[in-house]
LUMSE-894154 format. One record per residue (C-alpha): x, y, z. Coordinates in steps of 0.05 Angstrom, whole numbers, padded with zeros to 5 digits, always signed. Example, Ala and Ser with C-alpha at 12.3 -4.5 7.8 and 13.67 -1.06 7.14 Angstrom:
2
+00246-00090+00156
+00273-00021+00143
END
This chain:
595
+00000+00000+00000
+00027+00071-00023
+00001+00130+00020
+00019+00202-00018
+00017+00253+00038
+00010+00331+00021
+00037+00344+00086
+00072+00330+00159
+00041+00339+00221
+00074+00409+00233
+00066+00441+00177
-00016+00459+00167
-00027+00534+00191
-00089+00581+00185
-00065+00607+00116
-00081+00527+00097
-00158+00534+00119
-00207+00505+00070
-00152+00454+00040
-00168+00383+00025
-00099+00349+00058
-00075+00275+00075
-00035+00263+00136
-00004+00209+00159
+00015+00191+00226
+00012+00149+00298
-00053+00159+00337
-00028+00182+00397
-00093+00188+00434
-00164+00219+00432
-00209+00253+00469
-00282+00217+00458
-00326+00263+00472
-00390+00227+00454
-00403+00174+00396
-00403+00226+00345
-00348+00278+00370
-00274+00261+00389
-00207+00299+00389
-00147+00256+00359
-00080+00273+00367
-00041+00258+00303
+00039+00254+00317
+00088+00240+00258
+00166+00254+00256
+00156+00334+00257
+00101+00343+00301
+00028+00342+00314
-00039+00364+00278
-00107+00356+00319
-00160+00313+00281
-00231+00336+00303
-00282+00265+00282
-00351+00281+00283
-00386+00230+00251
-00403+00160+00281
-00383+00121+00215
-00316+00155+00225
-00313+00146+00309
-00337+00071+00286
-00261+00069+00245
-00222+00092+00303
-00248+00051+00355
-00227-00010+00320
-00150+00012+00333
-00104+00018+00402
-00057+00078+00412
+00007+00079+00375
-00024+00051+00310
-00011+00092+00245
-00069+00118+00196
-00083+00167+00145
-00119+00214+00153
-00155+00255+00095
-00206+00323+00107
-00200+00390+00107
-00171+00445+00143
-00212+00492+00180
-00186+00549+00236
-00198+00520+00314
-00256+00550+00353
-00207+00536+00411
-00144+00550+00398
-00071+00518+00431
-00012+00580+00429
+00034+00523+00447
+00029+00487+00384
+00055+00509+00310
-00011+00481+00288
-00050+00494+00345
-00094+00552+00300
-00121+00497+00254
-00159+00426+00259
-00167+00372+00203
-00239+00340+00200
-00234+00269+00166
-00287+00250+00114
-00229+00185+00110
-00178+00146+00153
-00148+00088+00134
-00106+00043+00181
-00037+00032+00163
-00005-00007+00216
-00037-00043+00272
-00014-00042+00347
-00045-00100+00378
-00028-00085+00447
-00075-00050+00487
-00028-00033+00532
+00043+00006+00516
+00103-00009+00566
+00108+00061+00579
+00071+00125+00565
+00111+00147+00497
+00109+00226+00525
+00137+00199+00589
+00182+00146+00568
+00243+00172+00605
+00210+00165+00665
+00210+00083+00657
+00262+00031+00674
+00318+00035+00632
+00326-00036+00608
+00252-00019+00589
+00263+00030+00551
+00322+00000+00521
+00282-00065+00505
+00234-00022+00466
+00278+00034+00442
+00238+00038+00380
+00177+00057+00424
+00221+00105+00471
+00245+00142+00405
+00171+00157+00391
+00182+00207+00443
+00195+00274+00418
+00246+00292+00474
+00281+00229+00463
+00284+00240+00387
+00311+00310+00401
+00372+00284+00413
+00379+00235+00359
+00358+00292+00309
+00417+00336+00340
+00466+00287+00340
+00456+00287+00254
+00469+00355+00256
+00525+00367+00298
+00552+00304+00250
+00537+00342+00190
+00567+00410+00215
+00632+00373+00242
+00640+00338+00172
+00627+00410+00135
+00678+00437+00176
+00728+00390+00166
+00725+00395+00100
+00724+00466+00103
+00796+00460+00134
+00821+00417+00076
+00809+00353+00102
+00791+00298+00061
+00735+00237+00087
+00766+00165+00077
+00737+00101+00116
+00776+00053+00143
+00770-00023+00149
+00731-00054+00196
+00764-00125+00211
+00842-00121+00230
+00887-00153+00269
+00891-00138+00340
+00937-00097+00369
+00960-00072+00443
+00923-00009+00449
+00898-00005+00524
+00828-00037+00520
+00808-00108+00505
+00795-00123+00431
+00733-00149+00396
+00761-00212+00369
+00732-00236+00310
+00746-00316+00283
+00765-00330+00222
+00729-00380+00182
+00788-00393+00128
+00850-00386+00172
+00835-00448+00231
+00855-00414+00304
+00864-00335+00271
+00829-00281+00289
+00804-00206+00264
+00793-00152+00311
+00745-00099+00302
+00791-00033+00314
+00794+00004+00379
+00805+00063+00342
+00833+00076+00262
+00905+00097+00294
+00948+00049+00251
+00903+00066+00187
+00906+00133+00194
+00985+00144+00198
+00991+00097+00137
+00949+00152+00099
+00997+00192+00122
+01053+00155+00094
+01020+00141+00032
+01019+00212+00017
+00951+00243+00033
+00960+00306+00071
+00894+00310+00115
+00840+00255+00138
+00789+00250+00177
+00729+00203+00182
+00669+00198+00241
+00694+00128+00266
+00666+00071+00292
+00707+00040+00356
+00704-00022+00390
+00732-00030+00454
+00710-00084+00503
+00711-00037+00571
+00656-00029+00623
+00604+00027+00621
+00606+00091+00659
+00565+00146+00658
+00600+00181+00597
+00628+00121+00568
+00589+00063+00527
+00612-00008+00529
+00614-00039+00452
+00615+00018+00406
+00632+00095+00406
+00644+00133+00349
+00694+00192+00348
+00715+00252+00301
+00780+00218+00280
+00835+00264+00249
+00909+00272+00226
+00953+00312+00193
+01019+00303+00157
+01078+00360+00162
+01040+00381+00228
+01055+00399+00298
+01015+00396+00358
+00995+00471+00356
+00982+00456+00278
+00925+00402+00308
+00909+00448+00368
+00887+00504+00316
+00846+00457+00280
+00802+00436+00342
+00802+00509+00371
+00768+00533+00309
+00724+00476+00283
+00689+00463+00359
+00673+00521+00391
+00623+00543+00328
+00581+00470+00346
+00577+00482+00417
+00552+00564+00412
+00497+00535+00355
+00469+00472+00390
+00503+00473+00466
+00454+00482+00529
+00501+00535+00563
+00516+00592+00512
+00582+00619+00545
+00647+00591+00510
+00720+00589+00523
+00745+00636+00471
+00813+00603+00426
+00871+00593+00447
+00838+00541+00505
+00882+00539+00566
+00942+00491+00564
+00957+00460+00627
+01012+00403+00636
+00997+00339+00658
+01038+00343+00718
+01006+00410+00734
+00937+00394+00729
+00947+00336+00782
+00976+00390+00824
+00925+00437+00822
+00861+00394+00811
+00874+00320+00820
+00861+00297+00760
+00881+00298+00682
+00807+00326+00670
+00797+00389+00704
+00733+00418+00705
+00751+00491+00702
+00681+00516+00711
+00702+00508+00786
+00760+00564+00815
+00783+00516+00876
+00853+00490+00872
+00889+00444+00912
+00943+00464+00954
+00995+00420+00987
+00999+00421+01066
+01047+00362+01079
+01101+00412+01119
+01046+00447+01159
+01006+00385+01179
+01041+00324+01175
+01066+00333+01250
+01004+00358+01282
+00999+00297+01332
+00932+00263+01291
+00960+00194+01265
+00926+00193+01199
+00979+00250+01177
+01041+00217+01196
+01080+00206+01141
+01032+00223+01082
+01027+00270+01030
+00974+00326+01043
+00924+00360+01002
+00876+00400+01019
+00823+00448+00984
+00802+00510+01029
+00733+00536+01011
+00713+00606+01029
+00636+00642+01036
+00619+00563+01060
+00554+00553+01080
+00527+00478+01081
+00517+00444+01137
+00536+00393+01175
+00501+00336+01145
+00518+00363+01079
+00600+00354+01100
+00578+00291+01126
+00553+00257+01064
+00600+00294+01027
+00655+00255+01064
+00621+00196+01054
+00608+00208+00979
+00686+00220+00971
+00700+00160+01005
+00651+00116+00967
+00695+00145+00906
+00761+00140+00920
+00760+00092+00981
+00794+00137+01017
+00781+00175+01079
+00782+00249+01080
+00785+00307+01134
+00759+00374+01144
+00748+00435+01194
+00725+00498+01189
+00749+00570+01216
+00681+00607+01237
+00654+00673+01229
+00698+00688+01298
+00761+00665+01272
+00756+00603+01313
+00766+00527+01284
+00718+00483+01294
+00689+00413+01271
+00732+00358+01240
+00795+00348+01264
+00794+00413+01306
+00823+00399+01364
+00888+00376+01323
+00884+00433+01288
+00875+00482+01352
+00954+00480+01379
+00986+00503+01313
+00925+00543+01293
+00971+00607+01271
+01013+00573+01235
+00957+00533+01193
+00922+00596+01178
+00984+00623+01160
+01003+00575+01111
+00943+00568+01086
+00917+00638+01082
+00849+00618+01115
+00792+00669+01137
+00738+00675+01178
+00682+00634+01144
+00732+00579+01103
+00721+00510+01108
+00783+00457+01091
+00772+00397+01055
+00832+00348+01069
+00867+00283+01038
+00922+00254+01066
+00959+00186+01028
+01028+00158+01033
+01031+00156+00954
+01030+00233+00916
+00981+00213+00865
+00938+00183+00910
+00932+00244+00951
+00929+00286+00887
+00868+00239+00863
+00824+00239+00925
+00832+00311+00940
+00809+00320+00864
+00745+00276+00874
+00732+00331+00947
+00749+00389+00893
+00698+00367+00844
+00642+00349+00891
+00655+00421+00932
+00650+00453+00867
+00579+00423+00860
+00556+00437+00933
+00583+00506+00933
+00546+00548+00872
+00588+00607+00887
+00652+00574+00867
+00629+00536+00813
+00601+00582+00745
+00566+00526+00720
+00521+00547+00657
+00581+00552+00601
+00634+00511+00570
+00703+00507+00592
+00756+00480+00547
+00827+00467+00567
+00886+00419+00537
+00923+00374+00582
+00986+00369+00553
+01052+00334+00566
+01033+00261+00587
+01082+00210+00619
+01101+00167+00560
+01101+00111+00614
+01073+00085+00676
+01069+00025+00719
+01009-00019+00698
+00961-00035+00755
+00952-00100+00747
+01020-00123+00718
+01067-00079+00775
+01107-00074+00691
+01126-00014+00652
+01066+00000+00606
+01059+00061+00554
+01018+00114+00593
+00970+00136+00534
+00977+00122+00471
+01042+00074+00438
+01050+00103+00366
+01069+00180+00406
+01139+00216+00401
+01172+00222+00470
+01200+00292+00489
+01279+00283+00474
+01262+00238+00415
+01311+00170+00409
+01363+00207+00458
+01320+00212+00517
+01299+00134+00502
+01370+00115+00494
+01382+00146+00567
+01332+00108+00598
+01350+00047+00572
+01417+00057+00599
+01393+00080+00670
+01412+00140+00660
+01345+00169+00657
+01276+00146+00700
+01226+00124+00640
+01170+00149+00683
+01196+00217+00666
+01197+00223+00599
+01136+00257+00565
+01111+00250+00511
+01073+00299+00451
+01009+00275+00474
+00945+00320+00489
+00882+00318+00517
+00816+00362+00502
+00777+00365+00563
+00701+00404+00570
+00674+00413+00637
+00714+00355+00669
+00700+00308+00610
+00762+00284+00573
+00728+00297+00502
+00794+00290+00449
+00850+00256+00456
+00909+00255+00415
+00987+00261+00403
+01045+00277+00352
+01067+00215+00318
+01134+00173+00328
+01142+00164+00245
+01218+00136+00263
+01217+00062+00257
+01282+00065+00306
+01245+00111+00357
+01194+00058+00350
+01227+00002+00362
+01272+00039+00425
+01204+00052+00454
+01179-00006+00455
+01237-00034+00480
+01228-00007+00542
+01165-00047+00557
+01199-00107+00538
+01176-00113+00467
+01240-00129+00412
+01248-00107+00348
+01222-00178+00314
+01153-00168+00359
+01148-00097+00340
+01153-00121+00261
+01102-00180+00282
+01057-00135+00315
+01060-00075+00273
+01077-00105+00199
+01042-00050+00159
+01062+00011+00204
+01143-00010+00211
+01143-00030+00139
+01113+00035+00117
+01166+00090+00162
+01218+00048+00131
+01197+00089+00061
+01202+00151+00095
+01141+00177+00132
+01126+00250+00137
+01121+00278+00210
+01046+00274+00224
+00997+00284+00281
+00921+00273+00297
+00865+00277+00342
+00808+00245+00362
+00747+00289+00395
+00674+00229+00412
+00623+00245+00375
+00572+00208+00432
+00612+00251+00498
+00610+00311+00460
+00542+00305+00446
+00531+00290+00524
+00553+00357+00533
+00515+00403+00485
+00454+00366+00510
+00459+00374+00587
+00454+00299+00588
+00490+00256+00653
+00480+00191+00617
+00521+00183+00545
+00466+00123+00523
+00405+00182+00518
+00439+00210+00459
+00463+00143+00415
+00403+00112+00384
+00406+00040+00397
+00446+00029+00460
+00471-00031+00508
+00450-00030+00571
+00509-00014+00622
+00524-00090+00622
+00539-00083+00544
+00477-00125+00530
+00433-00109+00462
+00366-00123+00513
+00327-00100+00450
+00349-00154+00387
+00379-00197+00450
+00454-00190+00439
+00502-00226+00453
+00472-00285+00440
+00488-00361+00426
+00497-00382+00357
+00480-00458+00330
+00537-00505+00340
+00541-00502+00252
+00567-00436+00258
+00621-00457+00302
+00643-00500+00268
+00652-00469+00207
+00698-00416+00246
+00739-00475+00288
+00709-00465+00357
+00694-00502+00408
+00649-00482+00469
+00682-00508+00528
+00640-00541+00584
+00637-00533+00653
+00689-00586+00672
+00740-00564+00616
+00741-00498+00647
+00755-00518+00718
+00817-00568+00694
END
């Protein structure tokens, strides 16, 4: 069946009166007035028209159908007696002399309301996402995430870069997250991967002589879901640039983003270009983390000298942070959870007192704080009114860390120190090239493997000697980060197959398991590779942002749940014991696994 209609359900207006029109729609509901008078809402894509039925052969048609079915609807226009200043088309009304039913819903009952579908379960939702995107609010979203897409892409292009796709099934390759392993049918016990991000592709581009790329990427990384971070799938604004610096990729970001997030961003207040650059080392000094949110003004400030030795045990020894918070004015039960929220965090404890509006200190850890109450003011410059958020940690970055998470949650309970209703962009800059893994106690690249370390092959050549710790070499690596989101990520290229091989040396990879590992990428710098560097801003995160959302799955259209399950088409899911064959795999059973 072919339906032609002469328009959507936000278009009619009172200049359309007296027009014969077809519209085509879901019945959202109706008002049934009596058996010959009802008010149907009719909701497509763009909107909604009001359908006024006032015959009982055409009441008869409607009855015969549950909400969320879709008719057509053909009548006229006429102007509403009564009319809705909310609504585009709330001048006008459509009276049917026909309605034919399209598609059937045979439930008489929905899971949800479809207006109030945010308001349900979400492995409900997500089980009938094609019901929850019925919703206009929900579809908001979707809608804005094709045009932020579509302005990024224009942009891009705009700057002289040109839109290539890379493959989809590779070979795996040590990148920080767990691959997607896919088996091979025609090569017994091999594997694909699906890629955790284009990186190798996009530096082979580079080599094979084309000057800028980008694509909007899919990635696959096997991780757990957070709040801003979906398990499965992501898809990021992936870049690079031959004969290019880091500022030369800086520039690029600091004039293609800002222009999306003052047309489609909830806060209209913008970091102007150049963003702030703040080194790694720095911003774990000053905010505990590697993702300041610099909507807040707190800093951290280091105490160890001044209260290490005040006589209160939990001090002894440890490196001290603290955060001192002036105009404070929550209460005790609000430091009291707020304790408790940074310890549910970090699992760490944390400390506080307060110096009141008489200059005395009091609360906390006061009475430690009482006999060198001079100098602590002293040192840290405290006021009548200031409260003093405290962590205390035999390790630095541990300290750092914890009295970040205190930072970040002040920030929120303290409106006067935080300007929350704009965008602040920053790069963190200067990343450790290496760090000790936390599960293997080994050397392990810090960020990203294929980056050029500060010093270049001299600097490598001195650690491998001893001569220099590896944990302090840096590397040309950056991070964009938006209101405490990390929201790009990226890094000058190591294009020298020797400075390649020397750093992964260090983690205990040789040159024959760099050429095994990286075939294409070695092979290629030996040809001479242009100096190149890249970026790679989330599409789904930065969308987060511009929409005010907490949760990254209310802007991707069809996502897993937070235990990276498809509830919807029921993925992952078994597969018949044909199909594993034909890829050489065996399920093992229970006993198997425990030998």
């Amino acid at each position: 069946m072919t339906q032609s209609r002469t328009h959507n359900c936000n278009e009619l207006r009172i200049s359309d009166v007296g027009k014969k029109v077809t519209l085509c729609g879901w019945y959202e509901n109706m008002r049934k007035v009596s058996k010959t008078l009802g008010f149907l809402v009719l909701r497509d894509f763009y909107g909604t028209t009001q359908i006024v039925v006032e015959t009982e052969d055409m009441m008869d048609i409607l009855d015969g159908i549950n909400n969320e079915s879709t008719i057509s609807v053909t009548g006229t226009v006429r102007e509403r007696s009564s009319k809705n200043p909310n609504l585009p088309t709330g001048d006008i009304e459509v009276v049917p002399e026909k309605i034919d039913i399209l598609g059937k819903c045979i439930y008489n009952e929905l899971p949800f309301e479809i207006n109030r579908s945010t308001e349900a379960d979400e492995n409900t939702r997500l089980k009938y996402r094609f019901l929850d995107l019925r919703n206009p609010a929900v579809k908001s979203k979707i809608v804005l995430r094709s045009k932020v897409v579509a302005d990024l892409r224009r942009a891009m292009t705009e700057e002289g870069f040109l839109e290539i796709t890379t493959p989809i099934l590779t070979a795996s390759s040590p990148e920080g997250a767990r691959d997607y392993i896919v088996p091979s049918r025609k090569f017994p016990g091999k594997f694909y991967a699906l890629p955790q991000a284009p990186q190798q592709f996009k530096q082979l581009l580079m080599t094979s002589g084309f000057d800028r790329y980008f694509q909007v990427a899919p990635c696959f990384r096997d991780e757990d879901a957070r709040g801003d971070r979906t398990p499965g799938e992501f898809y990021q604004l992936d870049m690079e640039m031959a004969f290019a610096s880091q500022d030369d990729v800086l520039g690029v970001f600091e004039r293609v983003l800002p222009p999306v997030f003052e047309k489609y961003g909830i806060y209209k207040r913008i970091t102007p270009a150049p963003f702030k650059r703040i080194p790694y080392l720095e911003a774990l000094e000053k905010y505990g983390t590697d993702k300041p949110d610099l909507r807040i003004d707190l800093e951290i400030q280091d105490a160890t000298d001044v209260l290490s030795d005040i006589g209160f045990d939990a001090f002894a020894g440890k490196k001290i942070k603290v955060i001192t918070v002036s105009d404070f004015t929550a209460t005790r039960k609000q430091i009291d959870q707020l304790v408790a929220d940074v310890e549910v965090q970090t699992a760490r404890k944390t400390y506080w007192f307060r110096m009141d509006e008489q200059g005395e200190i009091v609360g906390g850890i006061a009475k430690f704080i009482q006999p060198v109450k001079d100098k602590v003011v002293a040192a840290l410059n405290l006021k009548p009114g200031y409260f003093v958020g405290i962590a205390a940690c035999e390790k630095l970055d541990v300290a750092q860390k914890t009295a970040g998470v205190m930072r970040s949650k002040l920030g929120i309970l303290c409106p006067s120190h935080m300007d929350k209703d704009q965008y602040q962009f920053c790069w963190i800059v200067d990343f450790p090239m290496y760090e000790i893994g936390e599960e293997s106690g080994e050397l392990e690249f810090c960020h990203n493997p294929f980056s050029m370390p500060n010093g270049g092959l001299e600097i490598l050549e001195k650690a491998e000697r001893g001569e220099v710790d590896p944990l302090t070499i840096t590397a040309f690596q950056y991070d964009l980060v938006i209101n405490g989101y990390e929201s790009a990520s990226g890094a000058v290229r190591n294009h020298n197959p020797e400075i390649m091989v020397k750093a992964f040396n260090l983690v205990g990879l040789g040159e024959e398991e760099v050429k095994s590992k990286f075939p294409a990428m070695y092979n290629a710098f030996c040809y001479g590779a242009p100096p190149h560097a890249g970026a790679a801003p989330g599409v789904d995160r930065m969308i987060m942002l511009l929409t005010g959302e907490e949760s990254i799955r209310e802007v991707i259209p069809f996502p897993m749940n937070g235990k990276a399950q498809d509830v919807m088409c029921g993925a992952p899911s078994t597969v018949t014991e044909k199909q594993l064959r034909e890829v050489h795999i065996k399920i093992a059973d229970e006993e198997e696994k425990t030998e």
